[in-house]
C-alpha positions in Angstrom: 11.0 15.9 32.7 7.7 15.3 30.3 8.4 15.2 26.6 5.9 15.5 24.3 6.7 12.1 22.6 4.9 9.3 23.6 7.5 6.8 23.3 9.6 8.4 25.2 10.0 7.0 28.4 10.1 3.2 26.5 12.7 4.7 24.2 14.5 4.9 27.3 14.0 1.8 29.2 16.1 -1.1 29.2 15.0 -3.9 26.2 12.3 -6.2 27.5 11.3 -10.2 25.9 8.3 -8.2 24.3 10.7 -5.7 22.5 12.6 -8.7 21.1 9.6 -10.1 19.8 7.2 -7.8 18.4 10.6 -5.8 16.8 12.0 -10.2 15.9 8.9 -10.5 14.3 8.8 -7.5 11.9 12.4 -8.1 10.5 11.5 -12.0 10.1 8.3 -11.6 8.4 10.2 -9.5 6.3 13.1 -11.9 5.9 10.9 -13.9 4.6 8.1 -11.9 2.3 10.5 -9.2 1.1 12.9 -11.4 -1.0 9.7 -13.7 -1.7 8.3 -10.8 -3.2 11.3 -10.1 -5.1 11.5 -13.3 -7.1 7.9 -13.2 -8.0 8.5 -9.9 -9.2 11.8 -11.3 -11.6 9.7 -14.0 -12.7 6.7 -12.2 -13.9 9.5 -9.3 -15.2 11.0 -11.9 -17.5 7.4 -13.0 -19.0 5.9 -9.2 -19.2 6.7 -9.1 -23.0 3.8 -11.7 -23.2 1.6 -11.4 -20.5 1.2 -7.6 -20.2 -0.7 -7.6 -16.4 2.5 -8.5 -14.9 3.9 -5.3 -15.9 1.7 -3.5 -13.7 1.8 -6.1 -10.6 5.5 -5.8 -11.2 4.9 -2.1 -9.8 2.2 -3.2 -7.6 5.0 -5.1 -5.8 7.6 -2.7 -5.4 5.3 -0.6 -3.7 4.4 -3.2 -1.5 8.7 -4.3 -1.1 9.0 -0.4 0.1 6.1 -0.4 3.0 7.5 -4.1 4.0 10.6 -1.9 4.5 9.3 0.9 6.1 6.9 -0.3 8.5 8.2 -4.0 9.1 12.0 -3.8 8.9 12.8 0.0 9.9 10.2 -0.4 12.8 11.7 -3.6 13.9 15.5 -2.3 14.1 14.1 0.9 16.1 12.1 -1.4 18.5 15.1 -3.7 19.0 18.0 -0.6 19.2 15.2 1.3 21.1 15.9 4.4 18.6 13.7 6.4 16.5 16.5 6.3 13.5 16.1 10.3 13.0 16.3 13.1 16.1 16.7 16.6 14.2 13.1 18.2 12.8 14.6 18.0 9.2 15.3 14.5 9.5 11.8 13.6 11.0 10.2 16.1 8.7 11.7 14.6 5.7 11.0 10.9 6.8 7.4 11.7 7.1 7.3 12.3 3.6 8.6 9.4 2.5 6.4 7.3 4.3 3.5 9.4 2.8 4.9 8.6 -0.5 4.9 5.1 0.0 1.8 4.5 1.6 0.0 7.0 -1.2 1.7 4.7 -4.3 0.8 1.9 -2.3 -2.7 2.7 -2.2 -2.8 4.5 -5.6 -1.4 0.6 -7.3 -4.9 -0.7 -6.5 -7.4 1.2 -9.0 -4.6 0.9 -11.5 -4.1 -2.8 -11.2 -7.8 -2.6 -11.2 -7.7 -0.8 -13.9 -5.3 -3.1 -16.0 -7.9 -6.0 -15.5 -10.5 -4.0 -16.4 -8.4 -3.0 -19.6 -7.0 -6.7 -20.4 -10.3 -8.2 -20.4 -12.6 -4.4 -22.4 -10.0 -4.4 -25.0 -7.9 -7.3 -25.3 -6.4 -5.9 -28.5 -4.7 -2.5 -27.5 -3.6 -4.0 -24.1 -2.1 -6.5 -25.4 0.0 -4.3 -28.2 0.9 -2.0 -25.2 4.8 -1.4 -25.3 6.8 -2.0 -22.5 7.5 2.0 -22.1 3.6 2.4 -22.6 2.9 0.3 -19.1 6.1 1.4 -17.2 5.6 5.5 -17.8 2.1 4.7 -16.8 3.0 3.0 -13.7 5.4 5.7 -12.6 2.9 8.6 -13.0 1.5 6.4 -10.1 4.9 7.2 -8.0 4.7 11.0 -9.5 1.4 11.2 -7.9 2.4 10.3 -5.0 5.8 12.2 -4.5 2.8 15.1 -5.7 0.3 14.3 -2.9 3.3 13.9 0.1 4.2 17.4 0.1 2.1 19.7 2.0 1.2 22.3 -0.8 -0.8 20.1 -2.0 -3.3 19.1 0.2 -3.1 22.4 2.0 -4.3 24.1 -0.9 -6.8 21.6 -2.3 -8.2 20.2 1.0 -8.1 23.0 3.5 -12.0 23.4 3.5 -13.7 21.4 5.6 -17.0 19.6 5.9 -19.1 17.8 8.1 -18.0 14.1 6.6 -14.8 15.2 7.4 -15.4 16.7 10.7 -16.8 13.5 11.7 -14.0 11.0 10.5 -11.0 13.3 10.8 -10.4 11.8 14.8 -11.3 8.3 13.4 -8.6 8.6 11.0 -6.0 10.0 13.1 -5.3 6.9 14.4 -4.5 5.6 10.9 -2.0 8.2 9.8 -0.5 8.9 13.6 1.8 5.0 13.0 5.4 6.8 13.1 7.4 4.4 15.4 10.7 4.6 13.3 10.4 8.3 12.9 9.7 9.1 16.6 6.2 10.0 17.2 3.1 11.9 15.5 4.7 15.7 15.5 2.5 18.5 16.8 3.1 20.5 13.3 2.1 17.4 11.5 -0.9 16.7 14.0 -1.7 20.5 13.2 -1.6 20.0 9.0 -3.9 16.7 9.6 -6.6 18.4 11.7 -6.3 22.1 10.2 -4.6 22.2 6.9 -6.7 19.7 4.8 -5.0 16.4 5.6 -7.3 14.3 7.1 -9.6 15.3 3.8 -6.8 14.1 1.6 -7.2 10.8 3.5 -10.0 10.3 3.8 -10.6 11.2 -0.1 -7.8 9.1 -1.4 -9.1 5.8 0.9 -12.6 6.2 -0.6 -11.1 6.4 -3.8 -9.4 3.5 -3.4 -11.8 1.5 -2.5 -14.7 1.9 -4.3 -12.9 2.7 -8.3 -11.8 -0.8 -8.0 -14.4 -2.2 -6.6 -16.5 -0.9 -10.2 -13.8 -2.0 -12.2 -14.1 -5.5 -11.1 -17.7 -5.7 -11.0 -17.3 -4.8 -14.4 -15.1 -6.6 -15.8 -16.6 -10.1 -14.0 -19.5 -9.0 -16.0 -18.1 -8.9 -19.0 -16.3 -12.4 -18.7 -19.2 -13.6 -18.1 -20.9 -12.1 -21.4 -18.0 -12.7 -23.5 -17.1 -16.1 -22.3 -18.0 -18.2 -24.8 -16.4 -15.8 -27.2 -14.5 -17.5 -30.4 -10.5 -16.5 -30.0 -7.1 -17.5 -31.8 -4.8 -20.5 -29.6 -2.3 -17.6 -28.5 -5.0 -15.1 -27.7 -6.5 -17.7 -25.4 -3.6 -18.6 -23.7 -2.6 -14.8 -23.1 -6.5 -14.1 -22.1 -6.9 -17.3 -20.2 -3.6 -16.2 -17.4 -5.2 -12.4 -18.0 -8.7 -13.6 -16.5 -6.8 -15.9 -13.9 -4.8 -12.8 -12.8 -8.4 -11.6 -11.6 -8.3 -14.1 -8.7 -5.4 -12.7 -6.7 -5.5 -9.3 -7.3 -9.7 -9.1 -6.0 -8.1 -10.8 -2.9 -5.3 -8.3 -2.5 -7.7 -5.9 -2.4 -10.3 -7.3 -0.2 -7.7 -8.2 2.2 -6.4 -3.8 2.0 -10.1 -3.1 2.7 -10.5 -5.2 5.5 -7.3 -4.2 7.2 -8.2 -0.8 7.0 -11.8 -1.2 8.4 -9.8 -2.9 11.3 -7.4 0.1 11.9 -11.0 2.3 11.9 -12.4 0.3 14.1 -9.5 0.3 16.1 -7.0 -1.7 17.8 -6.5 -0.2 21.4 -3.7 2.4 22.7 -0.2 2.0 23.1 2.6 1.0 21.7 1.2 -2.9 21.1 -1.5 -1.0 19.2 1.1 1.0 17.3 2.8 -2.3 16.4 -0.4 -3.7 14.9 -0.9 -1.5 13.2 2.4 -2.1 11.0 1.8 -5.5 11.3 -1.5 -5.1 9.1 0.4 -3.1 6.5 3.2 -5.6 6.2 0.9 -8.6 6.2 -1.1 -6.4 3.5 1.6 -6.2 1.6 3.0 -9.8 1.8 -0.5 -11.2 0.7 -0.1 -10.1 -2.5 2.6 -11.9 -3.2 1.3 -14.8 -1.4 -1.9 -14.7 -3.5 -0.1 -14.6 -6.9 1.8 -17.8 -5.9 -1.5 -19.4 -5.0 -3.7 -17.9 -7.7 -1.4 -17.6 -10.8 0.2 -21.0 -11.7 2.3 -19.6 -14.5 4.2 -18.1 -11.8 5.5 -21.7 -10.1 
């Protein structure tokens, strides 16, 4: 009997040496990163009343703890019980969202950590008097957008006309969006929304976004530490400016290493459930850089 899952005849095979190790993998590289990521997170949580940056990566890194979750951990327990964690349409339906949400905050945290560099370094002043309350509503709007964005109303009504841009990327990015291992496959009512409903604008939209607002805000503000570098500033205002500015380093990587994996999944990376699997292997590994860059990048951290 055919079934319009793809997965389905593996989802009922016996458990191979490759299941142990691509799903072994996933839960150990998030053994590792997930609570590495976490006690970054505490340290730069109990210095945020004097650096305020960290405030922001502290969000930054949430979002990144939540797709280590979703597409490392959940994807290696359903490769290794050989179950899709969720059978009824409600349950699928519901998990969907939730991975929209986390990969749209996920991608929304780099224009505004972008943004907070830009801000730190344009004017030092009012960043630095920001409240605690200022940076954190700010940093949830991020997670409001994103609950905003997941649900179908939204893109169905905002996106539904199409264009030839679209037309022509819409397939390309398919393969993007179509990573559902833990959830049990790319749903032909999902599969409908993306191609039909405005979807596949939405993505494509929100990517470019992504990319190129921070990609101005950094150019910018490199340019102005170069033309204010010399500036004249008091002992503490240095200090606080000088781990602002160093913050730069790490979070310009992050982001070059979240365009580069998503020029790889373009490109593509084959058929199959291997090409499934690296596919969550590039957004974990995106994810764990970030934390991995701050350690290396941010001595204030160690």
């Amino acid at each position: 009997m055919s079934s319009p899952d793809p997965f389905f005849d593996w989802y009922h095979s016996p458990l191979s040496l490759e299941d142990c190790l691509a799903g072994g993998a996933m839960i150990l590289l998030c053994a590792i990163f997930i609570p590495l990521t976490v006690l970054v997170s505490l340290v730069m949580w109990k210095a945020d009343k004097e650096i305020i940056g960290y405030r922001y990566l502290i969000s930054a890194s949430f979002a990144d703890i939540n797709c280590m979750l979703q597409y490392g951990f959940l994807n290696g327990i359903a490769i290794l019980t050989k179950n899709p964690l969720t059978h009824s349409e409600d349950g699928r339906s519901a998990m969907q969202i939730y991975i929209d949400i986390i990969w749209f905050s996920l991608c929304l945290h780099y224009p505004l950590v972008a943004w907070s560099r830009f801000a730190a370094i344009k004017t030092p002043i009012w960043f630095r008097s920001q409240q605690r309350w200022n940076s954190y509503v700010i940093c949830l709007g991020v997670y409001l957008v994103a609950v905003i964005m997941a649900r179908p109303e939204f893109y169905t009504l905002r996106f539904r006309r199409d264009d030839s841009l679209v037309a022509v990327v819409r397939q390309i990015l398919l393969r993007t969006v179509s990573v559902w291992t833990a959830g049990g496959g790319f749903r032909q009512a999902r599969r409908f929304r993306y191609l039909v409903q405005g979807m596949s604008a939405m993505f494509l939209y929100l990517h470019i976004f992504c990319v190129v607002v921070p990609l101005i805000l950094y150019l910018w503000t490199i340019a102005l530490i170069l033309r204010d570098r010399n500036a004249a500033a008091g002992a503490k205002s240095r200090g606080q400016m000088s781990v602002e500015k160093r913050l730069m380093v790490p979070c310009i990587i992050g982001n070059v290493i979240f365009v580069i994996g998503q020029v790889a999944i373009t490109i593509g990376t084959g058929t199959g459930k291997w090409a499934t699997w690296t596919i969550c292997l590039i957004f974990v590994i995106n994810s764990a850089a970030n934390c991995v860059m701050l350690l290396l990048f941010s001595p204030s951290l160690i």
